[in-house]
N, C-alpha and C positions, 0 to 999 in steps of 0.2 A: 776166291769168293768165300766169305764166313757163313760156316755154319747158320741157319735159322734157330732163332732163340728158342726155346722151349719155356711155354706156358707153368704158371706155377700152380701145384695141385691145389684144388678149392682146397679149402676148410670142409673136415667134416664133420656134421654134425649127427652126434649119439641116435640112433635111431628113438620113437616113441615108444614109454613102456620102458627106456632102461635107462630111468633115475632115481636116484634113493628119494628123493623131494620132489616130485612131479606139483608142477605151477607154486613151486617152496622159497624161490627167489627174488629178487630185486624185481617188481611189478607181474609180477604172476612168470614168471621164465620159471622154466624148469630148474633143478639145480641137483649139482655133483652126478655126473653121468657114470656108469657104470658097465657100460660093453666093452672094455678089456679090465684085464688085471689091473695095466699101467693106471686106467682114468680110475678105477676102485680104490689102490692104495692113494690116488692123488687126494681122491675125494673125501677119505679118510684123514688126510693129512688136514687139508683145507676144513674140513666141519671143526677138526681139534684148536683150531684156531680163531674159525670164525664165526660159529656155531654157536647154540645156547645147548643145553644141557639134552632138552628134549628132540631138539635136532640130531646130538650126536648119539643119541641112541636110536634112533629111526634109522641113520645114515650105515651105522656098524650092523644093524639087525639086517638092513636092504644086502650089505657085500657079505656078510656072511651067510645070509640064502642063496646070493647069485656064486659065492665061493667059496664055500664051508672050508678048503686047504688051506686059508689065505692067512699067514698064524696073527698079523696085525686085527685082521676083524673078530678077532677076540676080547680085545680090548685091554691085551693085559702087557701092551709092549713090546708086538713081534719082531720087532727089529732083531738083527744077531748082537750086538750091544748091549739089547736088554738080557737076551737068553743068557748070552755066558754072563752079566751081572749074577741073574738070579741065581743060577747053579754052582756058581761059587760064592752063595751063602751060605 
């Protein structure tokens, strides 16, 4: 006899209160969620791209209060890419 299949985990969604953009998206949706790291540097990634200007500074000031260690929401490049560029100038 086979095993019973096992159900696939819902989607979760960010709790209320932790998005840099609250009602900031496509028809009032909240947008770039930020309760882990992973969804903060995503969120990061996604405003530098899809973002206007005044967005991505809302979006970087939101994950640098929720993660002051996070070296990307500094805005200056935290990749390790960027660091060893800069240091070997």
């Amino acid at each position: 006899m086979a095993a019973p299949k096992k159900k696939p985990a819902p989607n979760t969604k960010a709790p209320k209160g932790s998005y840099a953009l609250p009602g900031g998206g496509p028809g009032g949706a909240d947008a770039y969620p930020l309760n882990s790291k992973g969804r903060a540097v995503s969120a990061l990634a996604r405003v530098k791209t899809n973002g206007t200007p005044a967005e991505q500074a809302k979006v970087r000031a939101a994950v640098k209060k929720a993660y002051p260690g996070l070296p990307s929401s500094k805005g200056k490049g935290g990749s390790a890419a960027a660091r060893a560029t800069k240091k070997s100038k």
